[in-house]
C-alpha positions in Angstrom: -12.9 -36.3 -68.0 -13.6 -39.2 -69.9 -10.9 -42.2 -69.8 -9.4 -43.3 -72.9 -10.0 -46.4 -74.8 -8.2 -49.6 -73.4 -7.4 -47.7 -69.1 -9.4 -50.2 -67.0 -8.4 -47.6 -64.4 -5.6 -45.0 -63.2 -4.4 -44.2 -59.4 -3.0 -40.7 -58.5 -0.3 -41.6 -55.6 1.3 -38.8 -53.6 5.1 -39.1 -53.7 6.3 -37.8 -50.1 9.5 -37.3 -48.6 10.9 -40.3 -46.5 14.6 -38.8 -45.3 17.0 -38.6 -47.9 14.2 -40.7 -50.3 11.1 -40.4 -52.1 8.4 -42.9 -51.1 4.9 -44.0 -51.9 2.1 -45.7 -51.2 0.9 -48.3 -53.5 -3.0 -48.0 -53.8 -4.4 -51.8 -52.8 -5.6 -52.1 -56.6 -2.1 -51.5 -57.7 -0.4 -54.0 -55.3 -3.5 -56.8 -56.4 -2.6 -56.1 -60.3 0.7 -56.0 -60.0 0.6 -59.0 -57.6 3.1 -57.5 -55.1 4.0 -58.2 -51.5 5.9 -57.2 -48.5 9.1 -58.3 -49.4 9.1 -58.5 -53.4 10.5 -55.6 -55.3 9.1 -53.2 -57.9 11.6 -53.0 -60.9 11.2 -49.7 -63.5 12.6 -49.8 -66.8 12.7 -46.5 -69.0 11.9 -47.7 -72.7 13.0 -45.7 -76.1 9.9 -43.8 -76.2 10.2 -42.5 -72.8 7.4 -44.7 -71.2 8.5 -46.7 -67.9 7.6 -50.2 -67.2 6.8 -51.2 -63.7 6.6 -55.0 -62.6 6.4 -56.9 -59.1 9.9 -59.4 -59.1 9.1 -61.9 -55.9 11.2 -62.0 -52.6 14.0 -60.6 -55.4 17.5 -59.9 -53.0 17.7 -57.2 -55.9 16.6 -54.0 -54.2 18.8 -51.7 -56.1 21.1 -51.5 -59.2 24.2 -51.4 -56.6 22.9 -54.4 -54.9 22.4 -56.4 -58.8 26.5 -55.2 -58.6 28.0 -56.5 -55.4 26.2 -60.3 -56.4 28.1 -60.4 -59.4 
């Protein structure tokens, strides 16, 4: 299959069951990318169009929605 103009590359990751989660593992050119570390937190964002947005925040206290509610 032939990539599509502008993908510099794609990464398949297995989503597995960790407990009462979901869990992955990021693939090392993922983590380099997206310039992510033990310790930061990976934020998703559903847009209009249905896409979701994925960026590294660093050493972020933020690890959840719930946890953005108790600081305030």
């Amino acid at each position: 299959m032939k990539r599509p103009k502008g993908i510099q590359w794609s990464a398949p990751v297995l989503i597995r069951k960790d407990g009462a989660k979901l869990a992955v593992e990021l693939p090392a050119q993922v983590a380099a990318d997206l310039k992510a570390g033990a310790g930061d937190v990976l934020n998703f964002t559903k847009l209009p169009d249905g896409a979701i947005e994925v960026w590294s925040v660093k050493k972020s206290g933020y690890a959840s929605l719930k946890d953005m509610d108790k600081k305030k």
